[in-house]
Backbone as JSON, one array per atom type, in Angstrom:
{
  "sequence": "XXXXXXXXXXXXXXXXXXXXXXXXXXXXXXXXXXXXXXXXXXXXXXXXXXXXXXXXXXXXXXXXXXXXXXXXXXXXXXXXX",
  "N": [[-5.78, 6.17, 19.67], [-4.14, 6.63, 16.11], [-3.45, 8.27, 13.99], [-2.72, 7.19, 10.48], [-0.86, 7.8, 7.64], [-1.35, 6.17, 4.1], [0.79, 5.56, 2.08], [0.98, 4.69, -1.94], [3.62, 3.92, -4.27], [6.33, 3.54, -6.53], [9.17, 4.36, -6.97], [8.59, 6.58, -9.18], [6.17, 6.95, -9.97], [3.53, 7.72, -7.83], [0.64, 7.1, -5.45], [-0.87, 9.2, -3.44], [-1.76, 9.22, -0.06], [-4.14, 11.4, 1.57], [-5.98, 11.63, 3.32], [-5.56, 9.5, 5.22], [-6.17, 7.27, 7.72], [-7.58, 6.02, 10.82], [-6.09, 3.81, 12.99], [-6.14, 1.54, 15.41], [-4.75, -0.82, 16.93], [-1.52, -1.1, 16.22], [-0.22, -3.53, 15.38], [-1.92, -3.94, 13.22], [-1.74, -2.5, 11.07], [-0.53, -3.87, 8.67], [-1.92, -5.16, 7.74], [-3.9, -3.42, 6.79], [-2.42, -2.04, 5.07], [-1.94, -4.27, 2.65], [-4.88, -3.71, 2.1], [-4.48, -1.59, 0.82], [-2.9, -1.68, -1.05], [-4.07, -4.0, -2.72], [-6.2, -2.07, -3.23], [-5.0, -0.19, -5.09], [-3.73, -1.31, -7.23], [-5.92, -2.68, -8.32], [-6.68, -0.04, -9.58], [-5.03, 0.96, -11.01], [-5.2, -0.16, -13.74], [-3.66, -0.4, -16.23], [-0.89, -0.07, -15.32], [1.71, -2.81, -15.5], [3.83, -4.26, -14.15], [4.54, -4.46, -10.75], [6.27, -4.91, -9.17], [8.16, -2.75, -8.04], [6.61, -1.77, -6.41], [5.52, -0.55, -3.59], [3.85, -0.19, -0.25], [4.16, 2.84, 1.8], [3.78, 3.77, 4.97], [2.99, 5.87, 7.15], [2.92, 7.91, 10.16], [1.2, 10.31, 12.2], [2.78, 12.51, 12.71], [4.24, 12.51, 10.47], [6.15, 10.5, 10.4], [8.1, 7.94, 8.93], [6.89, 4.18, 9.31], [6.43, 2.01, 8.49], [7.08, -0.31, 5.69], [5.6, -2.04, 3.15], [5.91, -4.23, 0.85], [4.25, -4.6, -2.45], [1.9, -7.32, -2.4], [1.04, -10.05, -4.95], [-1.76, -10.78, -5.75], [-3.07, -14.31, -5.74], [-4.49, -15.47, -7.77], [-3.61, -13.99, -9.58], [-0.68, -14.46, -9.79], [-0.95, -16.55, -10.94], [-2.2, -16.71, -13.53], [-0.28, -15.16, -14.47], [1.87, -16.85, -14.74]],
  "CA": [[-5.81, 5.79, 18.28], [-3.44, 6.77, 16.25], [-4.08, 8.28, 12.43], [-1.86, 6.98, 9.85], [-1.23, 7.83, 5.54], [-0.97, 4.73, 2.85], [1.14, 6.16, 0.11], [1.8, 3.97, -2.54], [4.75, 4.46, -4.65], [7.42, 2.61, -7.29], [9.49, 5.51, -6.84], [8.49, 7.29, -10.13], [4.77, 6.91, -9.58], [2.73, 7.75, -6.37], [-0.56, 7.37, -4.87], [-0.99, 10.08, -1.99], [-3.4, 9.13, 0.72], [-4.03, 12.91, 2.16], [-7.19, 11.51, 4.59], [-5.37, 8.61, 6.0], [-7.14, 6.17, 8.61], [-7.29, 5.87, 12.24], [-5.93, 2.3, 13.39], [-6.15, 1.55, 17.0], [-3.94, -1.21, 16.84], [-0.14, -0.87, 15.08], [-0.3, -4.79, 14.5], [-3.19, -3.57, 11.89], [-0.9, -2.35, 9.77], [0.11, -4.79, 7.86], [-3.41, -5.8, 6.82], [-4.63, -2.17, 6.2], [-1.41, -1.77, 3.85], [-2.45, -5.19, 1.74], [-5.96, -3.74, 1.52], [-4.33, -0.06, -0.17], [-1.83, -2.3, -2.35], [-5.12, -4.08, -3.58], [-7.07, -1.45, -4.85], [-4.17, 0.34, -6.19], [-3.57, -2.71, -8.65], [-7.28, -2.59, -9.34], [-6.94, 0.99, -10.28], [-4.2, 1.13, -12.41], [-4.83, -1.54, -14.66], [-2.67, -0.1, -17.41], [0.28, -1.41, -14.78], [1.98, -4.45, -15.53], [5.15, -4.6, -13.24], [4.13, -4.08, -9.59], [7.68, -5.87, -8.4], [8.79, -1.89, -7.47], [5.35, -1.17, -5.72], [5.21, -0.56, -2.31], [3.19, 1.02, 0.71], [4.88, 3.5, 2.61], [2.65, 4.13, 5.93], [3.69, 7.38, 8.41], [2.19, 8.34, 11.49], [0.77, 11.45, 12.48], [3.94, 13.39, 12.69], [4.97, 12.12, 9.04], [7.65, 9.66, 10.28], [7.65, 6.41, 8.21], [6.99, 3.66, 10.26], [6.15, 0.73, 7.75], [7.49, -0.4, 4.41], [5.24, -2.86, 2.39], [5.42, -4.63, -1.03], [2.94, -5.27, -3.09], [1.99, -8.85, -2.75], [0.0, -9.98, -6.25], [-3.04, -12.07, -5.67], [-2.65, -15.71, -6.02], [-4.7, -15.46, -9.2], [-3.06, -13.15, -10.76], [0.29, -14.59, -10.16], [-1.32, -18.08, -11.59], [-2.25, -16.27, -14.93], [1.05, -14.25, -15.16], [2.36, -18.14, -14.95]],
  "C": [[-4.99, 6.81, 17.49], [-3.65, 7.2, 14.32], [-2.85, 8.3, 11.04], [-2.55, 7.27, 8.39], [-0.73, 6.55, 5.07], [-0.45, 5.49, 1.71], [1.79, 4.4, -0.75], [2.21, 4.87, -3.69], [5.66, 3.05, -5.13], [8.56, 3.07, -7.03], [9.58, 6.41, -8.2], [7.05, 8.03, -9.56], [4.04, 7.01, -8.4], [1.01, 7.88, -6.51], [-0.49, 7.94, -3.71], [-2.66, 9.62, -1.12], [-3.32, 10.48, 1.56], [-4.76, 12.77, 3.15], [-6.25, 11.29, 5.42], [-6.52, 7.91, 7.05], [-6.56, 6.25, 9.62], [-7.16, 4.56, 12.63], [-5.56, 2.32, 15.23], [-5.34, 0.63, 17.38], [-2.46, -1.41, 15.67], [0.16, -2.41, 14.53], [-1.25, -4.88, 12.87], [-2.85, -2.74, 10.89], [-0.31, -2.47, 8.55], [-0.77, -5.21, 6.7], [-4.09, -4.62, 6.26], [-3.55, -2.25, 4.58], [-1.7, -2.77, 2.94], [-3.38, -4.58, 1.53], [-5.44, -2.45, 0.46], [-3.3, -0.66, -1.27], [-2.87, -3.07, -3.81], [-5.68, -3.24, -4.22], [-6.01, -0.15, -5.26], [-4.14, -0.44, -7.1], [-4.92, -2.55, -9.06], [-7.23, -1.05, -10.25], [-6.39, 1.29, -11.52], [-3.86, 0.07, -13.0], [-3.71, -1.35, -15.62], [-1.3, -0.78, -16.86], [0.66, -2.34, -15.1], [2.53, -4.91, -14.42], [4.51, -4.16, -11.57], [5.15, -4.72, -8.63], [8.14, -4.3, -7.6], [8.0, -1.46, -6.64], [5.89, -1.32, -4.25], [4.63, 0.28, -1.55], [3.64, 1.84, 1.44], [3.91, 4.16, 3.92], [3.66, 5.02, 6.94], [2.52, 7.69, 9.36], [1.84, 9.85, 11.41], [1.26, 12.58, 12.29], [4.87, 13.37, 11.27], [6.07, 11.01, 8.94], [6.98, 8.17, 9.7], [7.16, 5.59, 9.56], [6.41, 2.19, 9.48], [6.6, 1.11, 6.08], [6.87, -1.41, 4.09], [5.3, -3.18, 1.36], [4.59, -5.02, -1.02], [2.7, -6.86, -3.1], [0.96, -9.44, -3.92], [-0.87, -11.24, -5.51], [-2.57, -13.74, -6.25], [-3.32, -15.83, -7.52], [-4.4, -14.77, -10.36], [-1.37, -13.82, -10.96], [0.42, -16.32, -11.05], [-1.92, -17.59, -13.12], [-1.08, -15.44, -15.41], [1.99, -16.12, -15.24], [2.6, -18.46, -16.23]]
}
C-alpha cells in the first residue's frame, strides 16, 4: 500500500494535504481525488470559478502521478444553468 497527498490547487490558491491517505489500489485514485475536489468546493464557498481547480496527487517520493479537474456536481451545474 502505497501513501499518497491530494493537493488541490488553481495555481494561485492551494489546499495542502500534509497527512495524505494510504490507497492499496492506484485505480482508486480517481475516486479518492473526486471525493478531495468535493469537499474543497464545500469549503470554500466564497469560490465561484472552479474551471482552474484541480487535484494534483504524488506518491510517497513526491512525484506527481495524477492530474484531476474539478468536476461540479450535477446540481450545481443545473443551478449555474
Amino acid at each position: 500500500m502505497t501513501r499518497y497527498r491530494f493537493h488541490a490547487t488553481n495555481g494561485s490558491a492551494c489546499v495542502f494535504d500534509a497527512i495524505g491517505r494510504d490507497v492499496r489500489r492506484i485505480d482508486r485514485l480517481t475516486h479518492r481525488a473526486a471525493e478531495i475536489a468535493e469537499r474543497v468546493m464545500g469549503s470554500l464557498e466564497d469560490q465561484e470559478d472552479w474551471a482552474q481547480w484541480r487535484v494534483s496527487v504524488h506518491d510517497s517520493s513526491g512525484r506527481r502521478v495524477l492530474v484531476q479537474p474539478f468536476v461540479l456536481p450535477a446540481d450545481a451545474v443545473a443551478r449555474a444553468a
